[in-house]
N, C-alpha and C positions, 0 to 999 in steps of 0.2 A: 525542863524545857527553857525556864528566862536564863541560867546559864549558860545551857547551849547556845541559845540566842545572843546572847553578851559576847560569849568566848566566839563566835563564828561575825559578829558586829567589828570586835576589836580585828581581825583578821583582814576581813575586808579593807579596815583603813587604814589598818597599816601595810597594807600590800598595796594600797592607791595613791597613799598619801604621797608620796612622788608627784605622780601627777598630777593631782591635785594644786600640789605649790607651782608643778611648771604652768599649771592655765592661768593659775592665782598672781602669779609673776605674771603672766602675756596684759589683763586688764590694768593689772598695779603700775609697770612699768613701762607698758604701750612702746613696744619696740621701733614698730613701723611710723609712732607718731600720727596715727588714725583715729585713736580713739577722744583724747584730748584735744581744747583747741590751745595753739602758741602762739606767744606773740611774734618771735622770729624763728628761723631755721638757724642762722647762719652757717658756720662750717661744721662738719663732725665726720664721722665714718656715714654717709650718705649713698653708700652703693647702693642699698635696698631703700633708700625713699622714693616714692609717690609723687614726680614731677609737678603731675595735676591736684592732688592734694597740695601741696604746699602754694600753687599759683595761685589755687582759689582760696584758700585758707588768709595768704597773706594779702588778694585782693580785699577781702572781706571786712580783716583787720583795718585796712587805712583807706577804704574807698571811705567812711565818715567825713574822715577830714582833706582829703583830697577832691573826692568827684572824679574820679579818672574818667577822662576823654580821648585822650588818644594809647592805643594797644597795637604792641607787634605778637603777632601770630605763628604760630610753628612751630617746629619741631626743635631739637637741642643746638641744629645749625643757625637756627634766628640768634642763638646768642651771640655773633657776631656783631650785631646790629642793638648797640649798648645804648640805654634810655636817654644817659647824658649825654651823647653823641647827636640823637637824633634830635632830641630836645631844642639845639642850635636851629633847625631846620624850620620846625613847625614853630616855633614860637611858644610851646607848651612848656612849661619847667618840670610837670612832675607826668610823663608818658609812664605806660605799665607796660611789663613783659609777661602776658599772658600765655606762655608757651608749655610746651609739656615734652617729655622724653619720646620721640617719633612721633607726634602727633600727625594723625591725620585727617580730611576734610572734615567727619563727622566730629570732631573735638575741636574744631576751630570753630565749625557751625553751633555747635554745643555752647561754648566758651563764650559766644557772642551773641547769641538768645538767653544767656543767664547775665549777662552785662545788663540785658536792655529789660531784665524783671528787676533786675537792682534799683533800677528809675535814669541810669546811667545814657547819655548820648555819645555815640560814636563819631568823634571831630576828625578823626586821624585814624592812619591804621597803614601799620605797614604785616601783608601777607605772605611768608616766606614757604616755596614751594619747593620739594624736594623729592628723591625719593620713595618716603615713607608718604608722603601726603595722599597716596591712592591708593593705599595700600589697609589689609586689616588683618596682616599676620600675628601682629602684637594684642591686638582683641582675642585674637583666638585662640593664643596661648594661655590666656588669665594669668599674663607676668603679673604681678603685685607692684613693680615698674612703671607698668605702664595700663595700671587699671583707671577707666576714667571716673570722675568722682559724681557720686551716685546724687547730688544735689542739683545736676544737671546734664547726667547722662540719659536718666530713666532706669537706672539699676535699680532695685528694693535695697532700701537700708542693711534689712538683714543678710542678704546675699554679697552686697558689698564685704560686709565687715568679718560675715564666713570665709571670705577669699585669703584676708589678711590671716586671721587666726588658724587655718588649715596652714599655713606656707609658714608659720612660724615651728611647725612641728616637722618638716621636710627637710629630707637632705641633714639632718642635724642640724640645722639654723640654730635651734635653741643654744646646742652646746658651745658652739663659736660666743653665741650673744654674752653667756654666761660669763664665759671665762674672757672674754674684753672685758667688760665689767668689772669682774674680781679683780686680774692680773694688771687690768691698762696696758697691755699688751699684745701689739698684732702681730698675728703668726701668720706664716706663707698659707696654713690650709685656710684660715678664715676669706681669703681674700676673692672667694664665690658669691658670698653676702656681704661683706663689707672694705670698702675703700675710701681714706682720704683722697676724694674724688673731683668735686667740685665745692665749691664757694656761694652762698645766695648773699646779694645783695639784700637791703632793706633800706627804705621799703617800695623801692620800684619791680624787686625780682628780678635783676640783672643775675646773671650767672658767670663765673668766671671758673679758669680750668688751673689752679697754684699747685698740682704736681708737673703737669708740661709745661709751666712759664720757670716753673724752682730746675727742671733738668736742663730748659732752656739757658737760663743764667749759665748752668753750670758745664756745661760743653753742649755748646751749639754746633760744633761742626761735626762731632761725632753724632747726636741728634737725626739727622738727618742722610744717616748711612743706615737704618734700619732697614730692613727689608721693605717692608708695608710702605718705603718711599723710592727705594732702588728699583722694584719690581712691577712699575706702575705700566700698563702696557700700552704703546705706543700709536697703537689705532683701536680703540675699544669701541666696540658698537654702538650703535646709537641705543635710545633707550628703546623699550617695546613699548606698543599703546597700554597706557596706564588709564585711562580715564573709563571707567565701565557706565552703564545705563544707572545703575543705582547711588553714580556721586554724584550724579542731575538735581535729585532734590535739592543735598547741601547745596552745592555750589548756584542754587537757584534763590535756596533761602539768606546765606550769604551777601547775594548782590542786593536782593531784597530791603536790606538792613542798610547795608551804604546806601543803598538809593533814596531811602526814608529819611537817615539821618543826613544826606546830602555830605558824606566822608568825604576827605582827601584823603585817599589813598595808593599805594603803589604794590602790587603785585612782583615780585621778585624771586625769580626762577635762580636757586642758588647755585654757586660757583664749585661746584661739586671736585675732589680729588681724582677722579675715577674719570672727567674730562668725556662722560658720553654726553651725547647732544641730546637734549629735549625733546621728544618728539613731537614731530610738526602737527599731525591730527590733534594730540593734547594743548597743545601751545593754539591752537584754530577756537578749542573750544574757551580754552580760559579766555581768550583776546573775546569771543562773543559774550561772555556774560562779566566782563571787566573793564571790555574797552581797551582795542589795541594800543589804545596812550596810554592803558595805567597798566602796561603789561612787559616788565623788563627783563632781561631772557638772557644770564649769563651761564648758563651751560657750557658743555665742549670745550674747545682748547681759546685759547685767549690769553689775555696778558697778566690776568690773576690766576687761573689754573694751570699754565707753564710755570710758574716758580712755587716750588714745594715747600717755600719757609714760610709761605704763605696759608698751612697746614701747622696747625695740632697734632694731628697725626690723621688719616685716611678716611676720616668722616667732618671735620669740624675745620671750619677756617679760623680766622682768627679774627677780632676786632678792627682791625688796623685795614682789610680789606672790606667788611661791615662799612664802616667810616667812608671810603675812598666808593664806593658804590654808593652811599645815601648822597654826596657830592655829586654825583654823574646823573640821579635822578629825580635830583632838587634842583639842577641847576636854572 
């Protein structure tokens, strides 16, 4: 019997051990960067990081010796709107980029009720509205992208961390991760999970985009013959009502927070590629609970979204318009 037991023991691990190493490797070498804390991100293959993780991870890291008081808010568009830049404006030298990949109301709302458990006061604040801001398509996907971070969403620890560790076994993630690793080598299949993609600043969490500024350099006039800017259409609708009954709360609890902390802040409906107008019932409500003076509305067609160099490509503007808007609504 303890043979059989032995001989049938030995079987079992060596028909798991595989797997075994692959979970043993997911804690050991933390792909997603979840489970350890860092001190910086900077650049790497970053397709699969965790916007929100690393915003709050790197606020964490330097709000000691900072105190950060003034935050820009939103989505991966706010990175127009660069710390240094704004910095000139408010008088603040060290602003944070609190932002997250699509972020929407309830992650802004989130982001800025775990500022003010920090012990943190809100001086400044610029809130950048988009698209994604009314939206919870990305919640309801459980992207790993765009999961928000369980230290101030109200997720459970363990459900957070399940999320990441299930997604590292999908789609073959593991085997792409591996053989980067071994080889140092990206192959066209890997390029689902991982891209040199963006850039993090430190330690304000600017973000910058050095594959579109590196093909920029490198022919700009061909650049901007891609489709995704030749095929932009000519009268696009306006948007639909985005704002439902239940972004009441955020956007109540929000205002709540500038009002308390007495912010300067600016509301800025971003300069979209796609050139559809804001909707007026949405823009009625933000201007009630913002204040039509801190409510700036570049949507639709204009003299930043008629010139398409004025694009990264079909979602993102560039710094250089960021800048040229904080100018218009400082002045």
């Amino acid at each position: 019997m303890k043979n059989t037991l032995a001989y049938f023991t030995k079987k079992v691990l060596l028909f798991t051990s595989p797997i075994l190493l692959v979970v043993a490797a997911y804690f050991i070498m933390d792909p997603f960067h979840v489970i350890y804390k860092y001190d910086k991100y900077g650049s790497n293959y970053l397709k699969t990081y965790n916007r929100n993780r690393i915003s709050t991870e790197v606020f964490l890291n330097h709000n000691p010796e900072f105190k950060f008081k003034s935050f820009v808010f939103g989505s991966s568009r706010s990175s127009a709107f660069q710390t240094g830049e704004w910095a000139k404006f408010i008088g603040d030298p060290n602003p944070y980029h609190f932002d997250a990949f699509n972020d929407n109301i309830s992650g802004i709302s989130g982001k800025m009720k775990y500022i003010k458990k920090q012990g943190n006061k809100i001086e400044n604040a610029i809130i950048v509205i988009d698209g994604d801001t009314f939206s919870e398509q990305f919640e309801e996907s459980e992207s790993i992208v765009h999961l928000k971070d369980y230290r101030w969403s109200g997720q459970s620890f363990l459900a957070y961390h399940l999320t990441f560790f299930k997604a590292f076994f999908k789609k073959q993630y593991f085997i792409s991760y591996f053989d980067l690793k071994i080889f140092k080598t990206f192959r066209p299949y890997m390029d689902e999970f991982f891209k040199f993609k963006y850039f993090y600043t430190d330690p304000y969490n600017d973000f910058l985009f050095p594959e579109n500024i590196a093909d920029l350099k490198a022919d700009s006039l061909n650049y901007y013959k891609k489709p995704e800017f030749l095929n932009r259409l000519q009268n696009p609708p306006m948007e639909s009502v985005n704002i439902k009954d239940h972004h009441l709360a955020d956007l109540k609890e929000i205002s709540e927070i500038l009002k308390v902390d007495n912010t300067k802040y600016k509301v800025i409906i971003s300069p979209l590629f796609d050139q559809r107008d804001f909707n007026p019932v949405d823009l009625e409500v933000l201007q009630i609970y913002f204040g039509k003076e801190n409510v700036y509305n570049y949507s639709g067609k204009n003299k930043y979204t008629n010139d398409i160099s004025n694009y990264y490509e079909a979602s993102h503007f560039k710094p250089v318009v960021g800048t040229a808007i904080l100018s218009e609504v400082y002045k």
